[in-house]
Kinemage of the C-alpha trace (Angstrom):
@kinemage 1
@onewidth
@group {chain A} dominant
@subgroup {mainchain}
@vectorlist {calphas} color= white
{ca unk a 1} P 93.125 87.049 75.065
{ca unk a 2} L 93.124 89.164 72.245
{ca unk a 3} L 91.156 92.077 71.874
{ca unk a 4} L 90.690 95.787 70.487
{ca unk a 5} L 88.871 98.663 71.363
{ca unk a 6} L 88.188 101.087 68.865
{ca unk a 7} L 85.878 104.173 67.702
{ca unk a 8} L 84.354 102.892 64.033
{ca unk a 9} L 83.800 106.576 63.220
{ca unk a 10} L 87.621 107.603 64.024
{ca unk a 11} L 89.052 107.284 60.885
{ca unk a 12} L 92.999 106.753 63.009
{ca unk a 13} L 91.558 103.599 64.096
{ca unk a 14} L 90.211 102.137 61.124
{ca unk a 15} L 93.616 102.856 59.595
{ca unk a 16} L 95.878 101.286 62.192
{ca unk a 17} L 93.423 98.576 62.303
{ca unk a 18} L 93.322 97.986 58.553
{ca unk a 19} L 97.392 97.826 58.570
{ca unk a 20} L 97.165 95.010 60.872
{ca unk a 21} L 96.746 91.460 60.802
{ca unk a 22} L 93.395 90.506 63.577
{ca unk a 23} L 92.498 87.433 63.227
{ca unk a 24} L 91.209 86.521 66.535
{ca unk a 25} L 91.005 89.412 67.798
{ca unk a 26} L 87.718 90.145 69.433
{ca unk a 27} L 86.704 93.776 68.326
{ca unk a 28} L 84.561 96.258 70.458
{ca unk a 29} L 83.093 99.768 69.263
{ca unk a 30} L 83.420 101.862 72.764
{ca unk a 31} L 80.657 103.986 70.595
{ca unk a 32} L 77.998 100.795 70.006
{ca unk a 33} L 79.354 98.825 73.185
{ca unk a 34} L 80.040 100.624 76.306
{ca unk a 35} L 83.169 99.603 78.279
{ca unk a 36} L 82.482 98.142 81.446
{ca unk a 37} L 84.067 99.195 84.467
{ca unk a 38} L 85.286 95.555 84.649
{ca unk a 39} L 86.681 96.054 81.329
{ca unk a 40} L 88.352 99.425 82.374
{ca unk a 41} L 89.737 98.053 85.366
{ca unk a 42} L 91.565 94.700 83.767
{ca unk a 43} L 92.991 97.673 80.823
{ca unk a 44} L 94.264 99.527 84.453
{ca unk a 45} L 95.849 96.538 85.856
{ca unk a 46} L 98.002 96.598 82.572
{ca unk a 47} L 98.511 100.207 81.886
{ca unk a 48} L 99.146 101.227 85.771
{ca unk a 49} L 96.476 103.779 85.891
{ca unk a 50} L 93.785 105.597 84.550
{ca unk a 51} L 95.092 108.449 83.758
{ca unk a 52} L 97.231 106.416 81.145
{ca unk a 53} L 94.265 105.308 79.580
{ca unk a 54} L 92.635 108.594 79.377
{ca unk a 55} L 92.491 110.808 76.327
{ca unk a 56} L 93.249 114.974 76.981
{ca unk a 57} L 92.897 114.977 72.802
{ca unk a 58} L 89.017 114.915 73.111
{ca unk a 59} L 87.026 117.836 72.480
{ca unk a 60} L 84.979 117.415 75.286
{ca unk a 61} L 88.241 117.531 77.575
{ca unk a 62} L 88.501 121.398 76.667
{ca unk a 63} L 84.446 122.214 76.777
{ca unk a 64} L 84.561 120.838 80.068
{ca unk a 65} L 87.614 122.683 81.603
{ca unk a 66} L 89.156 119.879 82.490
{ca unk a 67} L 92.487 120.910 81.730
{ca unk a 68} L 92.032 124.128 84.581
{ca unk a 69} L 91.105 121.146 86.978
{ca unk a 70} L 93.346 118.352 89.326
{ca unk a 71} L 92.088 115.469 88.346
{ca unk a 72} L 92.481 112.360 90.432
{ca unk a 73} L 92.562 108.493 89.491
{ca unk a 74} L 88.955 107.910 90.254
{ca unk a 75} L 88.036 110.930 87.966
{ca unk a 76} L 90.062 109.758 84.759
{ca unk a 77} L 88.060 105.889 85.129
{ca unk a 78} L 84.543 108.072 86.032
{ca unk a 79} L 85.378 109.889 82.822
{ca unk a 80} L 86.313 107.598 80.782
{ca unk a 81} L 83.362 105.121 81.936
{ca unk a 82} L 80.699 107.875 81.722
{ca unk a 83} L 82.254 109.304 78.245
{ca unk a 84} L 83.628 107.086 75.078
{ca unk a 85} L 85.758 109.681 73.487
{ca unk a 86} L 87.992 110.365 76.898
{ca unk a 87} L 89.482 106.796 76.147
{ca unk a 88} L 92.813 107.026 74.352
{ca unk a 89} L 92.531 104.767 71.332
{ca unk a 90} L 93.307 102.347 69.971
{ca unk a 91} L 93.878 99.949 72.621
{ca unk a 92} L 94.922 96.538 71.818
{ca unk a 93} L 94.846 93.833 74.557
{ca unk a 94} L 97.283 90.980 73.729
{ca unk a 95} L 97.433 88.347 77.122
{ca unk a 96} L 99.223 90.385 79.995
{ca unk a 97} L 100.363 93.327 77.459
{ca unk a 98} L 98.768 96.307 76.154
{ca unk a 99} L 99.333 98.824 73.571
{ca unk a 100} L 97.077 102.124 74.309
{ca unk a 101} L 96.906 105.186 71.726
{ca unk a 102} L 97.596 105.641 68.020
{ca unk a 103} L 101.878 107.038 68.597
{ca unk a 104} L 104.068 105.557 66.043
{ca unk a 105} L 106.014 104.236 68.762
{ca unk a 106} L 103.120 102.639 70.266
{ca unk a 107} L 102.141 100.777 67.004
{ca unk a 108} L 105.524 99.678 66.506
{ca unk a 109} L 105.698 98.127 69.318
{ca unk a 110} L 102.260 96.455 68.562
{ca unk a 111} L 103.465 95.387 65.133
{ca unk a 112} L 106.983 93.818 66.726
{ca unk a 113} L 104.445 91.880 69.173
{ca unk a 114} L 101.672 90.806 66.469
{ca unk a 115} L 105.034 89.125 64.099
C-alpha cells in the first residue's frame, strides 16, 4: 500500500509532494476527507504511538493550552481524530513503513525509500 496524507492548503505539503515521484500513491486531504480512527490506528501500529503522530506546531495546540496539560495516548488519537491540523504532516504510508512530518531527515529517508 501506498498512500499520503496531506493538507491541500499547507503549502509544505504541496512542496514535498511536488518533489516527489507518486504514482500510485493513493492521496487523501485530512481537510476534505476525515481520517478514520481505523486509519489512525494502522498509522499507530507503524509509528508506535500517537503522540508520534501528533502535531504541537498547530495553532490550535497553543489556543487550547495544551502545552500546560499531561496529555495521555488516548488524548493525542482523540485530538488528532476530532481535529485535522493536530496531525503531523506529511505522512507517507509505504507497506509496513512510514515517514510522518515534513524534517529534512524525514524526507530523506522517504526519498532513499521511493528510489
Amino acid at each position: 500500500m501506498k498512500k499520503v496524507y496531506f493538507l491541500s492548503t499547507c503549502s509544505t505539503c504541496q512542496r514535498i509532494m511536488n518533489d516527489l515521484k507518486l504514482d500510485g500513491f493513493v492521496q487523501q486531504d485530512i481537510k476534505h476527507e476525515k481520517i478514520t480512527p481505523e486509519q489512525l490506528n494502522e498509522m499507530k501500529e507503524r509509528a508506535g504511538s500517537f503522540e508520534g503522530l501528533f502535531s504541537r506546531r498547530a495553532m490550535k495546540y497553543k489556543s487550547m493550552g495544551l502545552a500546560n496539560k499531561n496529555l495521555a495516548e488516548k488524548d493525542y488519537q482523540q485530538l488528532i481524530l476530532d481535529e485535522y491540523t493536530f496531525l503531523k504532516r506529511p505522512v507517507f504510508v509505504i507497506d509496513d513503513d512510514i515517514f510522518i512530518g515534513n524534517a529534512a531527515a524525514t524526507i530523506e529517508k522517504l526519498k532513499k525509500r521511493l528510489s
